[in-house]
C-alpha positions in Angstrom: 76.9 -61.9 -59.1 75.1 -64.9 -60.4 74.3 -68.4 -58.2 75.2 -70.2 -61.0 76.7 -69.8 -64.8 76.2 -72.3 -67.4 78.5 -72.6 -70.0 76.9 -74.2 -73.1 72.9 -73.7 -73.1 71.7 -76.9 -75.4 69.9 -79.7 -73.7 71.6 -80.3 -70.8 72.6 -76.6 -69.9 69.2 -74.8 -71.1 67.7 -77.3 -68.7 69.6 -77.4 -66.3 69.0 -73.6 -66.3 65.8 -73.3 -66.3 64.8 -75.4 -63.3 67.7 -73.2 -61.1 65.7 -70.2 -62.4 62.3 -71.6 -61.9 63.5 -72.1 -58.3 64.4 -68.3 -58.0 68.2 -68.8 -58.1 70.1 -66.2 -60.2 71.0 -68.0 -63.5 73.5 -66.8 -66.2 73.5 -69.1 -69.8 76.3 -68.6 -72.0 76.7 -70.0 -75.3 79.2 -69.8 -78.4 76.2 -70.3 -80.9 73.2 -67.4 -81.3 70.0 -69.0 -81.1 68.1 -70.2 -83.0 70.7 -72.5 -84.2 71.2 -76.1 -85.1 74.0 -78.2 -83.5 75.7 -80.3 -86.4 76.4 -83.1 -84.3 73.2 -84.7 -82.7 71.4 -88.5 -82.6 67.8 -86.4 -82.7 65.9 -89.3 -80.7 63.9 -88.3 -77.7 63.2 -91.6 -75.8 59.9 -91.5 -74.1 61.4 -90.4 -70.6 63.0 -87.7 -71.9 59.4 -86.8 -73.6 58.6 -87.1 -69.6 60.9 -84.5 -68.7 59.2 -82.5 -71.0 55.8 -83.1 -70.0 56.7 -81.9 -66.2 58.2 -79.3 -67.4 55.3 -77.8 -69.2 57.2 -77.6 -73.1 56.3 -80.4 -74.8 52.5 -79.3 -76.4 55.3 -76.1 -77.1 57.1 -79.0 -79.2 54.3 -80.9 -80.4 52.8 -77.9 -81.4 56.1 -77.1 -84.0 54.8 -79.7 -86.2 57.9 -82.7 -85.0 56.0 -85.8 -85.7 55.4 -88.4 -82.7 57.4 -91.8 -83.3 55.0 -94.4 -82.0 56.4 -97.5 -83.0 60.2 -99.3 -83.9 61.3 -101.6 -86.0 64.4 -104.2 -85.9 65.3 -105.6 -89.4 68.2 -108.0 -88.6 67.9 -109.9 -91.9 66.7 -112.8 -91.7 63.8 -111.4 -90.1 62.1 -108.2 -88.3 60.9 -107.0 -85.2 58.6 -104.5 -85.0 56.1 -103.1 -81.6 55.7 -100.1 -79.9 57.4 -98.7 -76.9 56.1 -99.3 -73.2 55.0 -95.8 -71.6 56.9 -94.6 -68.6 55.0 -94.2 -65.4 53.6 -91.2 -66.3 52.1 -92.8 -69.4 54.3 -91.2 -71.7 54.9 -94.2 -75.0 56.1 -92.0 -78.0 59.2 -90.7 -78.9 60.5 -87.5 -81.1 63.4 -86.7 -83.1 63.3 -82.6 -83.1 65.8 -80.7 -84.7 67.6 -79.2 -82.3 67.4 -75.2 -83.9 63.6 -76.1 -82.7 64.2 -78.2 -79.3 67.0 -75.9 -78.2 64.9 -72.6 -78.6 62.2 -73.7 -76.9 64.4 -74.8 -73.6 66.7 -71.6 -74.1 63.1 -69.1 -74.3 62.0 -71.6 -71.2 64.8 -70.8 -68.9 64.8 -67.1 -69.6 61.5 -66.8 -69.2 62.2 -68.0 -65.8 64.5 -65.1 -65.2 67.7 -66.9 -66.4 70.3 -63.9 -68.4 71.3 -65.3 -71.6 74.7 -63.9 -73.6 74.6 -66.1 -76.8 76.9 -65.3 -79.1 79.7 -65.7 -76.5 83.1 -67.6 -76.5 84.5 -68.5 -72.8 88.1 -68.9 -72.9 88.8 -68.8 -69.3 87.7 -69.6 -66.1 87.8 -67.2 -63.2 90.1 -68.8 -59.8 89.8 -66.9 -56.6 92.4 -69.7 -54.4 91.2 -73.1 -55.3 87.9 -72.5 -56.3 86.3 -71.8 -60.0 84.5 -68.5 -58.9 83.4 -66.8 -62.8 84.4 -66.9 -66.6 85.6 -64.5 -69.1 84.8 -64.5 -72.6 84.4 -62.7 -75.7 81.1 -61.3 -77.2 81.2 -59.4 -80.4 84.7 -58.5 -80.6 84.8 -57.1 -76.9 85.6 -59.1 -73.3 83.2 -59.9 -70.7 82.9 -61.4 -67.6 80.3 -62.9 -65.2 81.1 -64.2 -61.7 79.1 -66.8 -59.8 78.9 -69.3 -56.8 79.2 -71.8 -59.1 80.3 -72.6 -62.9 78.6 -75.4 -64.7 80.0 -76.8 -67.9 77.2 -77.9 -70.4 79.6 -77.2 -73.0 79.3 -80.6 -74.8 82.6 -83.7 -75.7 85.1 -81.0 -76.3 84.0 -79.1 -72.8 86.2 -76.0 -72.4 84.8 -76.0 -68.7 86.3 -79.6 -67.7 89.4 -79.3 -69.7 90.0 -76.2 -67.9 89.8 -77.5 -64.4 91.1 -80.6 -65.5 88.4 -82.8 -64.6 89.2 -86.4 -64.0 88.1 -89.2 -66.2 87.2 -92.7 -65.8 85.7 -95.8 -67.5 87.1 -94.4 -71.1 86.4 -96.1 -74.0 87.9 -95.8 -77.3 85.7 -95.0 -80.5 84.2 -98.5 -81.8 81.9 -97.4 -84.8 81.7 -93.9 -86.5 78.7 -92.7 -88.3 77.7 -90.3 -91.2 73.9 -88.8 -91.6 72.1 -86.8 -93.6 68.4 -85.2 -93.9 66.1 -86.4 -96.9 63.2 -85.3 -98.4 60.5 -87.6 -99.8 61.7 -90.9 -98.2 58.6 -90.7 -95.8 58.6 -93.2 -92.6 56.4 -93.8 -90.0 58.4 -94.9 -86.8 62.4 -95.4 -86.2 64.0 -98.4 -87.8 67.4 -99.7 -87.3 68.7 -101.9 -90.4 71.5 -104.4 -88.3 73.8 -106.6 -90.2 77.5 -107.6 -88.9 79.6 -104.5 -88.8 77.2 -102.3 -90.8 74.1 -100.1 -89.5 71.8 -98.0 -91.1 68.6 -96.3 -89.0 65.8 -94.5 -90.4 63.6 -91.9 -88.7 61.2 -88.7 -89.4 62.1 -85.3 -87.8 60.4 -81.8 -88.6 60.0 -80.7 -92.1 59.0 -84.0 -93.3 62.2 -84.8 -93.9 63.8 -88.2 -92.7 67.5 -88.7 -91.0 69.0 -91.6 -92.2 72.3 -92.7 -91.2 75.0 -95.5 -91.7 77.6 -96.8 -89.5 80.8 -98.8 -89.6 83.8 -99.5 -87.8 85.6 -97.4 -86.9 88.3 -98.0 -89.4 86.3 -98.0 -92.1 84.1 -95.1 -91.3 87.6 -93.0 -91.4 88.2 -94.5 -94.6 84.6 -93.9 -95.9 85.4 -90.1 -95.6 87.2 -90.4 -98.6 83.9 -91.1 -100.6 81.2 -90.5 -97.8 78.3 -90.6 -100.6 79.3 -93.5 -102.5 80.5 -95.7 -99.3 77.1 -94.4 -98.0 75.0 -95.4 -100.7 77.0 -98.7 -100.9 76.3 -99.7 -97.7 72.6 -98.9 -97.7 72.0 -100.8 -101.2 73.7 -103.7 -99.2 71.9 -103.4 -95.9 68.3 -102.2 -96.8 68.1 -102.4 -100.4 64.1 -101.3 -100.3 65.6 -98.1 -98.3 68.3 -97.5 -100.9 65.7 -97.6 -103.9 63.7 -95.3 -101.9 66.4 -92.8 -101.3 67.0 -92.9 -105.4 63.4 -90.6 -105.3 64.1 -88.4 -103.0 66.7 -86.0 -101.9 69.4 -84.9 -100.2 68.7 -81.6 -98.4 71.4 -80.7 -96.2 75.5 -81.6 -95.6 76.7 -84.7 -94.4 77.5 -84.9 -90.8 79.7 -87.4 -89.3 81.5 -88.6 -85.9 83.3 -91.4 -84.1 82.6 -90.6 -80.3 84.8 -92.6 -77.8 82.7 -92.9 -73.9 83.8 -91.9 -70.7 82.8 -90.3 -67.5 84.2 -87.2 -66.2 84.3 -86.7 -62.4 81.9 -84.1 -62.6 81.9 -81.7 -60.0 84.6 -79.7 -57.4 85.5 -76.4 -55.9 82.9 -73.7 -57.8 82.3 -76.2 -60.6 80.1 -79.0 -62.0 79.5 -81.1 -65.1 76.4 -82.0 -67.0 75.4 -83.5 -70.3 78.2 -85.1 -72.7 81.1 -82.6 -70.7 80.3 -85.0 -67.8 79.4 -87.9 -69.3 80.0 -89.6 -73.0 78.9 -92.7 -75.0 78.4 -93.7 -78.9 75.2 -92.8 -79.8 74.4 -95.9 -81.2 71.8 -96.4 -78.7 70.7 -92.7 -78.9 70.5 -92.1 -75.1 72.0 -88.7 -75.3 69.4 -86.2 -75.3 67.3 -88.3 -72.4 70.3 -88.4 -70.8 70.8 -84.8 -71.0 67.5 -83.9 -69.6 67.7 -86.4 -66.6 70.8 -84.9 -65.1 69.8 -81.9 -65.8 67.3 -82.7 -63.4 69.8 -83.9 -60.7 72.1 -81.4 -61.0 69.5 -78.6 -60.4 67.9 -80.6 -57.1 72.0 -81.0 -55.9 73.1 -77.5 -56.6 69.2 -76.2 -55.5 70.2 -78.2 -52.0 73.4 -76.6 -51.6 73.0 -73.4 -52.4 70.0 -73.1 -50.2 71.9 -74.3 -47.2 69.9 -77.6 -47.1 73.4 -79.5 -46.7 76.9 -79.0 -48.0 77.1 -77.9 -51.6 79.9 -80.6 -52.1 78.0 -83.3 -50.2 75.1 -82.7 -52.9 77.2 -82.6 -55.6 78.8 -86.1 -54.9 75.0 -87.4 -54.7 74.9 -86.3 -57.8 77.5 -88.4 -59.3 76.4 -91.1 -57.8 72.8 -91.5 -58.4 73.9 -90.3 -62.3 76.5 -93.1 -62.5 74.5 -95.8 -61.1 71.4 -94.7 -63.1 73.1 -94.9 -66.4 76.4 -97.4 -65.8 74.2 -100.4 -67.2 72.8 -98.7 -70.6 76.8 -97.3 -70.7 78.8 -101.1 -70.9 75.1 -102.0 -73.2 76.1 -99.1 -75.5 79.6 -99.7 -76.0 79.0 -103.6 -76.6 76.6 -102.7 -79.2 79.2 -100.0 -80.9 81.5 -103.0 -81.8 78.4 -104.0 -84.5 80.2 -107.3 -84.2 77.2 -110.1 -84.7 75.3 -111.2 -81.8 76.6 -114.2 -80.0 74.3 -117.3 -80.2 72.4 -116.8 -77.3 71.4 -113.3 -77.9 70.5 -114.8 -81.6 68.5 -117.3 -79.7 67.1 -114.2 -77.7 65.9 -112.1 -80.5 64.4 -115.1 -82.3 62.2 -116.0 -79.7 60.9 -112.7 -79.9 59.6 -112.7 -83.3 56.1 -114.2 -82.1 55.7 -112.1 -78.6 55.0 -108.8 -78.8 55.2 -108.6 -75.2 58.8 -109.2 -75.4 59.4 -107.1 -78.3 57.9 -104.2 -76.5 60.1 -104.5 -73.8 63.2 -105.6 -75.7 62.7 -101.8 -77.2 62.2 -100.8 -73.7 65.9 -101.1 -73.0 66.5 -98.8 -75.5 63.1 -96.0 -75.0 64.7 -96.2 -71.2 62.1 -97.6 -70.2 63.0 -100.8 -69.1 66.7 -101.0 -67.2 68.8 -103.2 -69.2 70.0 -105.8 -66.0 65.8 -106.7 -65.8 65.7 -107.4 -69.4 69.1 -109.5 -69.6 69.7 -110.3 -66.0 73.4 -110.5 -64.4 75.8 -107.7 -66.7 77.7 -110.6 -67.9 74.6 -112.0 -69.9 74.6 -108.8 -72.1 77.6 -108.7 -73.2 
Protein backbone atom coordinates (compact mmCIF):
# COMPACT_ATOMS: atom_id res chain seq x y z
CA UNK A 1 0.00 0.00 0.00
CA UNK A 2 1.54 3.17 -1.24
CA UNK A 3 0.70 7.11 0.16
CA UNK A 4 0.62 8.12 -3.21
CA UNK A 5 0.90 6.65 -6.99
CA UNK A 6 1.93 8.84 -9.83
CA UNK A 7 0.92 8.09 -13.09
CA UNK A 8 3.29 9.51 -15.69
CA UNK A 9 6.93 10.08 -14.20
CA UNK A 10 8.30 13.14 -16.65
CA UNK A 11 8.69 16.54 -15.16
CA UNK A 12 5.89 17.11 -13.29
CA UNK A 13 5.38 13.50 -11.93
CA UNK A 14 9.25 12.53 -11.35
CA UNK A 15 9.10 15.66 -9.24
CA UNK A 16 6.47 15.58 -7.79
CA UNK A 17 7.72 12.20 -6.65
CA UNK A 18 10.67 12.73 -5.42
CA UNK A 19 9.89 15.47 -2.93
CA UNK A 20 6.83 12.94 -1.35
CA UNK A 21 9.78 10.45 -1.09
CA UNK A 22 12.31 12.79 0.20
CA UNK A 23 9.68 13.47 2.84
CA UNK A 24 9.49 9.75 3.84
CA UNK A 25 6.03 9.07 2.20
CA UNK A 26 5.68 5.82 0.32
CA UNK A 27 5.80 6.77 -3.43
CA UNK A 28 4.91 4.51 -6.45
CA UNK A 29 5.91 6.08 -10.29
CA UNK A 30 4.38 4.55 -13.09
CA UNK A 31 5.08 5.27 -16.54
CA UNK A 32 4.18 3.85 -20.16
CA UNK A 33 7.76 4.74 -21.44
CA UNK A 34 11.18 2.81 -20.12
CA UNK A 35 13.58 5.20 -19.19
CA UNK A 36 15.90 6.52 -20.49
CA UNK A 37 13.59 7.81 -23.11
CA UNK A 38 12.75 11.00 -25.03
CA UNK A 39 9.26 12.48 -25.01
CA UNK A 40 8.51 13.55 -28.74
CA UNK A 41 6.51 16.32 -27.88
CA UNK A 42 8.45 19.01 -25.70
CA UNK A 43 9.31 23.07 -25.94
CA UNK A 44 12.90 22.10 -24.20
CA UNK A 45 13.26 25.62 -22.46
CA UNK A 46 14.06 25.68 -18.78
CA UNK A 47 13.27 29.36 -17.67
CA UNK A 48 15.55 30.42 -14.94
CA UNK A 49 12.98 29.52 -12.05
CA UNK A 50 12.63 26.26 -13.09
CA UNK A 51 16.74 26.18 -13.12
CA UNK A 52 15.75 27.31 -9.36
CA UNK A 53 13.88 24.30 -8.70
CA UNK A 54 16.71 22.56 -9.64
CA UNK A 55 19.17 24.21 -7.70
CA UNK A 56 17.07 23.44 -4.35
CA UNK A 57 16.74 20.38 -5.22
CA UNK A 58 20.31 19.45 -5.52
CA UNK A 59 20.29 18.09 -9.61
CA UNK A 60 21.16 20.78 -11.54
CA UNK A 61 25.42 20.47 -11.37
CA UNK A 62 23.88 16.57 -12.19
CA UNK A 63 22.53 18.49 -15.44
CA UNK A 64 25.16 20.90 -16.04
CA UNK A 65 27.45 18.26 -15.69
CA UNK A 66 25.71 16.18 -18.92
CA UNK A 67 27.24 18.65 -21.09
CA UNK A 68 23.37 20.90 -21.89
CA UNK A 69 24.81 24.18 -22.64
CA UNK A 70 23.66 27.30 -20.34
CA UNK A 71 21.51 29.88 -22.49
CA UNK A 72 22.63 33.25 -21.10
CA UNK A 73 21.13 35.65 -23.25
CA UNK A 74 17.74 36.15 -25.88
CA UNK A 75 17.17 37.71 -28.76
CA UNK A 76 13.86 39.32 -30.42
CA UNK A 77 14.23 39.87 -34.17
CA UNK A 78 10.77 41.55 -35.09
CA UNK A 79 12.06 42.91 -38.42
CA UNK A 80 12.46 46.03 -38.55
CA UNK A 81 14.74 45.72 -35.71
CA UNK A 82 16.17 43.40 -32.74
CA UNK A 83 16.19 43.14 -29.21
CA UNK A 84 18.68 41.41 -27.61
CA UNK A 85 19.80 41.25 -23.34
CA UNK A 86 20.03 38.83 -20.85
CA UNK A 87 17.53 37.44 -18.39
CA UNK A 88 17.20 38.95 -14.80
CA UNK A 89 18.17 36.19 -12.03
CA UNK A 90 15.45 35.05 -9.78
CA UNK A 91 15.91 35.70 -6.05
CA UNK A 92 18.15 33.07 -5.66
CA UNK A 93 20.39 34.54 -8.32
CA UNK A 94 19.70 32.03 -10.75
CA UNK A 95 19.86 34.21 -14.69
CA UNK A 96 20.45 31.23 -17.32
CA UNK A 97 18.29 29.07 -18.89
CA UNK A 98 18.56 25.37 -20.49
CA UNK A 99 16.98 23.43 -23.14
CA UNK A 100 17.86 19.65 -21.99
CA UNK A 101 16.57 16.88 -23.88
CA UNK A 102 14.32 15.30 -22.02
CA UNK A 103 15.85 11.34 -22.32
CA UNK A 104 18.60 13.40 -20.15
CA UNK A 105 16.38 15.83 -17.86
CA UNK A 106 13.80 12.99 -17.23
CA UNK A 107 16.45 10.41 -16.06
CA UNK A 108 18.06 12.43 -13.81
CA UNK A 109 14.51 13.38 -11.91
CA UNK A 110 13.25 9.62 -12.36
CA UNK A 111 17.05 8.27 -10.65
CA UNK A 112 16.28 11.40 -8.13
CA UNK A 113 13.07 10.21 -6.84
CA UNK A 114 14.00 6.67 -6.48
CA UNK A 115 16.84 7.25 -4.89
CA UNK A 116 14.65 8.78 -2.38
CA UNK A 117 12.94 5.53 -1.91
CA UNK A 118 10.17 6.20 -4.55
CA UNK A 119 9.27 2.30 -6.55
CA UNK A 120 9.33 2.84 -10.13
CA UNK A 121 7.37 0.23 -12.79
CA UNK A 122 8.29 1.84 -16.19
CA UNK A 123 7.37 0.15 -18.88
CA UNK A 124 3.74 0.15 -17.55
CA UNK A 125 0.35 1.03 -19.28
CA UNK A 126 -2.58 2.07 -16.63
CA UNK A 127 -5.87 1.48 -18.16
CA UNK A 128 -7.99 1.79 -15.07
CA UNK A 129 -8.33 3.28 -12.03
CA UNK A 130 -9.16 1.45 -8.87
CA UNK A 131 -12.88 2.94 -6.92
CA UNK A 132 -13.60 1.67 -3.50
CA UNK A 133 -17.33 3.94 -3.09
CA UNK A 134 -16.54 7.41 -4.42
CA UNK A 135 -13.00 7.54 -3.92
CA UNK A 136 -10.00 6.71 -6.53
CA UNK A 137 -8.19 4.25 -4.15
CA UNK A 138 -5.29 2.30 -6.81
CA UNK A 139 -4.68 1.56 -10.58
CA UNK A 140 -4.36 -1.48 -12.70
CA UNK A 141 -2.18 -1.78 -15.61
CA UNK A 142 -0.25 -3.90 -17.80
CA UNK A 143 3.53 -4.48 -17.61
CA UNK A 144 5.14 -6.85 -20.10
CA UNK A 145 2.27 -8.73 -21.27
CA UNK A 146 0.95 -9.46 -17.61
CA UNK A 147 -1.63 -7.19 -15.16
CA UNK A 148 -0.67 -5.45 -12.16
CA UNK A 149 -1.97 -3.37 -9.63
CA UNK A 150 -0.85 -0.92 -6.98
CA UNK A 151 -3.21 0.72 -4.35
CA UNK A 152 -2.66 3.98 -2.64
CA UNK A 153 -4.13 6.86 -0.39
CA UNK A 154 -3.95 8.87 -3.25
CA UNK A 155 -3.61 8.72 -7.27
CA UNK A 156 -1.92 11.53 -9.04
CA UNK A 157 -2.10 11.94 -12.69
CA UNK A 158 1.15 13.31 -14.30
CA UNK A 159 0.25 11.62 -17.30
CA UNK A 160 0.58 14.72 -19.67
CA UNK A 161 -2.64 16.52 -22.38
CA UNK A 162 -4.11 13.26 -23.15
CA UNK A 163 -4.17 12.26 -19.15
CA UNK A 164 -5.73 8.76 -18.82
CA UNK A 165 -5.98 9.79 -14.97
CA UNK A 166 -8.37 12.92 -15.52
CA UNK A 167 -10.23 11.46 -18.30
CA UNK A 168 -11.01 8.67 -16.09
CA UNK A 169 -12.48 10.48 -13.22
CA UNK A 170 -13.77 12.89 -15.47
CA UNK A 171 -12.06 15.86 -14.18
CA UNK A 172 -13.74 19.19 -14.86
CA UNK A 173 -12.42 21.75 -17.20
CA UNK A 174 -12.46 25.37 -17.39
CA UNK A 175 -11.01 28.51 -19.19
CA UNK A 176 -10.54 26.25 -22.48
CA UNK A 177 -9.04 27.56 -25.35
CA UNK A 178 -9.05 26.35 -28.79
CA UNK A 179 -5.62 25.67 -30.68
CA UNK A 180 -4.44 29.25 -32.20
CA UNK A 181 -1.01 28.31 -33.80
CA UNK A 182 0.55 24.77 -34.45
CA UNK A 183 4.22 24.22 -34.64
CA UNK A 184 6.75 21.67 -36.36
CA UNK A 185 10.61 21.27 -35.00
CA UNK A 186 13.41 19.56 -35.68
CA UNK A 187 17.16 18.98 -34.27
CA UNK A 188 20.11 20.30 -36.49
CA UNK A 189 23.55 19.73 -36.50
CA UNK A 190 26.10 22.47 -37.38
CA UNK A 191 23.79 25.54 -37.16
CA UNK A 192 25.64 26.54 -33.86
CA UNK A 193 23.83 29.42 -31.60
CA UNK A 194 24.71 31.03 -28.69
CA UNK A 195 21.35 32.00 -26.81
CA UNK A 196 17.42 31.50 -27.74
CA UNK A 197 16.11 33.69 -30.54
CA UNK A 198 12.61 34.05 -31.60
CA UNK A 199 12.23 35.25 -35.39
CA UNK A 200 8.42 37.23 -35.09
CA UNK A 201 6.74 38.42 -38.20
CA UNK A 202 2.71 38.57 -38.48
CA UNK A 203 1.38 35.09 -38.44
CA UNK A 204 4.69 33.26 -38.79
CA UNK A 205 7.40 32.31 -35.98
CA UNK A 206 10.47 30.67 -36.16
CA UNK A 207 12.81 30.25 -32.64
CA UNK A 208 16.23 29.06 -32.45
CA UNK A 209 18.01 27.47 -29.50
CA UNK A 210 21.07 25.00 -28.48
CA UNK A 211 20.34 21.73 -26.53
CA UNK A 212 22.79 18.79 -25.74
CA UNK A 213 24.76 17.25 -28.52
CA UNK A 214 25.57 20.46 -30.11
CA UNK A 215 22.70 20.28 -31.96
CA UNK A 216 20.22 23.26 -32.27
CA UNK A 217 16.13 23.05 -32.19
CA UNK A 218 14.70 25.21 -34.52
CA UNK A 219 11.12 25.47 -35.04
CA UNK A 220 8.35 27.27 -37.15
CA UNK A 221 4.86 28.21 -36.37
CA UNK A 222 1.68 29.20 -38.15
CA UNK A 223 -1.86 29.37 -37.70
CA UNK A 224 -3.42 27.01 -37.03
CA UNK A 225 -4.98 26.45 -40.33
CA UNK A 226 -2.05 26.60 -42.10
CA UNK A 227 0.11 24.48 -39.91
CA UNK A 228 -2.62 21.53 -40.69
CA UNK A 229 -2.10 22.31 -44.15
CA UNK A 230 1.73 22.50 -43.92
CA UNK A 231 1.65 18.71 -42.92
CA UNK A 232 1.17 18.07 -46.37
CA UNK A 233 4.81 19.30 -47.17
CA UNK A 234 6.24 19.87 -43.56
CA UNK A 235 9.90 20.35 -45.07
CA UNK A 236 9.23 22.57 -47.94
CA UNK A 237 6.44 24.78 -45.93
CA UNK A 238 9.20 24.74 -43.27
CA UNK A 239 11.98 25.77 -45.20
CA UNK A 240 9.62 28.34 -46.99
CA UNK A 241 8.80 30.02 -44.12
CA UNK A 242 12.25 30.26 -42.63
CA UNK A 243 13.80 31.66 -45.98
CA UNK A 244 10.98 34.31 -45.54
CA UNK A 245 11.33 35.02 -41.78
CA UNK A 246 15.09 34.66 -41.08
CA UNK A 247 16.76 34.34 -44.28
CA UNK A 248 20.49 34.43 -42.51
CA UNK A 249 18.91 31.33 -40.50
CA UNK A 250 17.70 29.62 -43.64
CA UNK A 251 21.15 29.90 -45.44
CA UNK A 252 22.63 28.61 -42.32
CA UNK A 253 20.41 25.53 -42.07
CA UNK A 254 21.48 24.88 -46.05
CA UNK A 255 25.09 23.64 -44.13
CA UNK A 256 24.01 21.77 -41.73
CA UNK A 257 21.70 18.89 -41.09
CA UNK A 258 18.79 17.43 -40.18
CA UNK A 259 19.36 14.76 -37.46
CA UNK A 260 16.19 13.52 -36.24
CA UNK A 261 12.11 13.30 -37.40
CA UNK A 262 9.95 16.17 -37.52
CA UNK A 263 7.81 16.70 -34.58
CA UNK A 264 4.70 18.75 -34.62
CA UNK A 265 1.49 19.89 -32.43
CA UNK A 266 -1.36 22.40 -32.21
CA UNK A 267 -2.06 22.42 -28.32
CA UNK A 268 -5.44 24.07 -27.29
CA UNK A 269 -5.21 25.52 -23.13
CA UNK A 270 -7.26 24.81 -20.42
CA UNK A 271 -7.33 24.07 -16.78
CA UNK A 272 -8.58 20.93 -15.24
CA UNK A 273 -10.10 21.08 -11.76
CA UNK A 274 -7.29 19.19 -10.47
CA UNK A 275 -7.93 17.39 -7.49
CA UNK A 276 -11.03 15.10 -5.63
CA UNK A 277 -11.80 11.99 -3.80
CA UNK A 278 -8.20 9.76 -3.91
CA UNK A 279 -7.04 11.88 -6.78
CA UNK A 280 -5.00 14.97 -8.06
CA UNK A 281 -3.62 16.60 -11.15
CA UNK A 282 -0.23 17.97 -11.98
CA UNK A 283 1.71 19.23 -14.97
CA UNK A 284 -0.19 19.59 -18.53
CA UNK A 285 -3.06 16.73 -17.05
CA UNK A 286 -4.03 19.72 -14.79
CA UNK A 287 -3.17 22.43 -16.59
CA UNK A 288 -2.46 23.29 -20.56
CA UNK A 289 -1.36 26.26 -22.73
CA UNK A 290 0.54 26.70 -26.37
CA UNK A 291 3.86 26.58 -25.80
CA UNK A 292 4.64 29.49 -27.56
CA UNK A 293 5.89 31.07 -24.54
CA UNK A 294 7.63 27.82 -23.35
CA UNK A 295 6.41 27.94 -19.74
CA UNK A 296 5.71 24.23 -19.59
CA UNK A 297 8.60 22.61 -18.03
CA UNK A 298 8.90 25.65 -15.25
CA UNK A 299 5.51 25.10 -14.90
CA UNK A 300 5.84 21.58 -14.36
CA UNK A 301 8.39 21.80 -11.70
CA UNK A 302 6.53 24.58 -9.66
CA UNK A 303 3.53 22.57 -9.04
CA UNK A 304 5.25 19.87 -8.51
CA UNK A 305 6.29 21.75 -5.72
CA UNK A 306 2.79 22.64 -4.48
CA UNK A 307 1.33 19.57 -4.93
CA UNK A 308 3.97 17.69 -2.75
CA UNK A 309 3.64 20.58 0.32
CA UNK A 310 -0.60 19.99 -0.16
CA UNK A 311 -0.63 16.24 -0.34
CA UNK A 312 2.71 16.26 2.36
CA UNK A 313 0.02 18.43 4.72
CA UNK A 314 -2.71 16.11 4.34
CA UNK A 315 -1.40 13.05 4.56
CA UNK A 316 0.41 13.98 7.67
CA UNK A 317 -2.70 15.09 9.39
CA UNK A 318 -1.56 18.71 9.41
CA UNK A 319 -5.19 19.66 8.03
CA UNK A 320 -7.77 18.06 5.76
CA UNK A 321 -6.29 16.31 2.67
CA UNK A 322 -9.09 18.04 0.62
CA UNK A 323 -8.64 21.50 2.35
CA UNK A 324 -4.83 21.26 1.03
CA UNK A 325 -5.67 20.20 -2.09
CA UNK A 326 -8.04 23.20 -2.95
CA UNK A 327 -4.96 25.45 -1.71
CA UNK A 328 -3.37 24.01 -4.25
CA UNK A 329 -5.57 24.98 -7.03
CA UNK A 330 -5.63 28.12 -5.95
CA UNK A 331 -2.26 29.42 -5.28
CA UNK A 332 -1.49 27.34 -8.96
CA UNK A 333 -4.19 29.21 -10.74
CA UNK A 334 -3.56 32.55 -9.44
CA UNK A 335 0.29 32.09 -9.92
CA UNK A 336 -0.02 31.23 -13.52
CA UNK A 337 -3.68 32.79 -14.78
CA UNK A 338 -1.65 36.05 -16.03
CA UNK A 339 1.21 34.26 -18.10
CA UNK A 340 -2.07 31.80 -19.27
CA UNK A 341 -4.40 34.86 -21.13
CA UNK A 342 -0.42 36.39 -22.10
CA UNK A 343 0.19 32.95 -23.82
CA UNK A 344 -2.85 32.56 -25.68
CA UNK A 345 -2.82 36.26 -26.96
CA UNK A 346 0.56 35.69 -28.18
CA UNK A 347 -0.54 32.16 -30.04
CA UNK A 348 -2.89 34.21 -32.39
CA UNK A 349 0.84 35.61 -33.99
CA UNK A 350 -1.52 38.24 -35.15
CA UNK A 351 0.79 41.71 -35.25
CA UNK A 352 1.07 43.68 -32.24
CA UNK A 353 -1.34 46.49 -31.82
CA UNK A 354 0.22 49.97 -32.02
CA UNK A 355 0.82 50.55 -28.60
CA UNK A 356 2.65 47.40 -27.94
CA UNK A 357 4.60 48.46 -31.28
CA UNK A 358 5.19 51.62 -29.51
CA UNK A 359 6.29 49.46 -26.43
CA UNK A 360 8.86 47.29 -28.02
CA UNK A 361 10.35 50.33 -29.82
CA UNK A 362 11.12 52.13 -26.95
CA UNK A 363 13.01 49.32 -25.84
CA UNK A 364 15.49 49.13 -28.45
CA UNK A 365 17.88 51.71 -26.49
CA UNK A 366 17.25 50.35 -22.75
CA UNK A 367 18.59 47.46 -21.80
CA UNK A 368 17.03 47.71 -18.57
CA UNK A 369 13.72 47.35 -20.15
CA UNK A 370 14.72 44.68 -22.51
CA UNK A 371 15.93 42.57 -19.65
CA UNK A 372 12.80 42.72 -18.07
CA UNK A 373 10.61 42.67 -21.06
CA UNK A 374 12.32 38.96 -21.33
CA UNK A 375 11.64 38.68 -17.75
CA UNK A 376 7.93 38.02 -18.51
CA UNK A 377 8.89 35.28 -20.35
CA UNK A 378 12.27 33.66 -18.03
CA UNK A 379 9.19 34.02 -15.28
CA UNK A 380 10.89 36.26 -13.73
CA UNK A 381 9.01 39.13 -13.84
CA UNK A 382 4.96 38.70 -13.54
CA UNK A 383 3.39 39.90 -16.63
CA UNK A 384 0.56 42.49 -14.80
CA UNK A 385 4.07 44.53 -13.35
CA UNK A 386 5.49 44.66 -16.70
CA UNK A 387 2.06 45.66 -18.64
CA UNK A 388 -0.06 46.89 -15.79
CA UNK A 389 -3.96 46.26 -15.72
CA UNK A 390 -4.74 42.62 -17.98
CA UNK A 391 -6.45 44.68 -20.42
CA UNK A 392 -3.13 46.50 -21.46
CA UNK A 393 -1.63 43.16 -22.68
CA UNK A 394 -3.89 42.05 -24.67
Amino acid sequence: MYDVIIVGARCAGAATGMLLARAGHRVLLVDRAMFPSDMRLSNHLLWPPGVAALKRWGLLDELIGTGCPPITSGSMDLGPFRLTGGFLPTADGVAEAYAPRRRVLDRILVEAATRAGADLWDGCAVDELIVDGRAVTGVRGRSGGRGVTGRGAVVVGADGMRSTVARLVDAPTYLARPARQGTYFSYWSGVPVSGSTLYSRPYRSVVAFPTHDDLTVVSVSWPVDEFRAARADIAGSYHRTIAEVAPELAERLSGGRREERWVGAAVPGRFRRPFGAGWALVGDAGYLKDPCTAQGMTDAFQHAELLADALDAGLRGECALDDTLADYQRRRDAAVLPMYEFTCARAGLEPAPLQMQALLGALRDDPTAIERFFGIFAGTVPVQEFFGPPAQAA
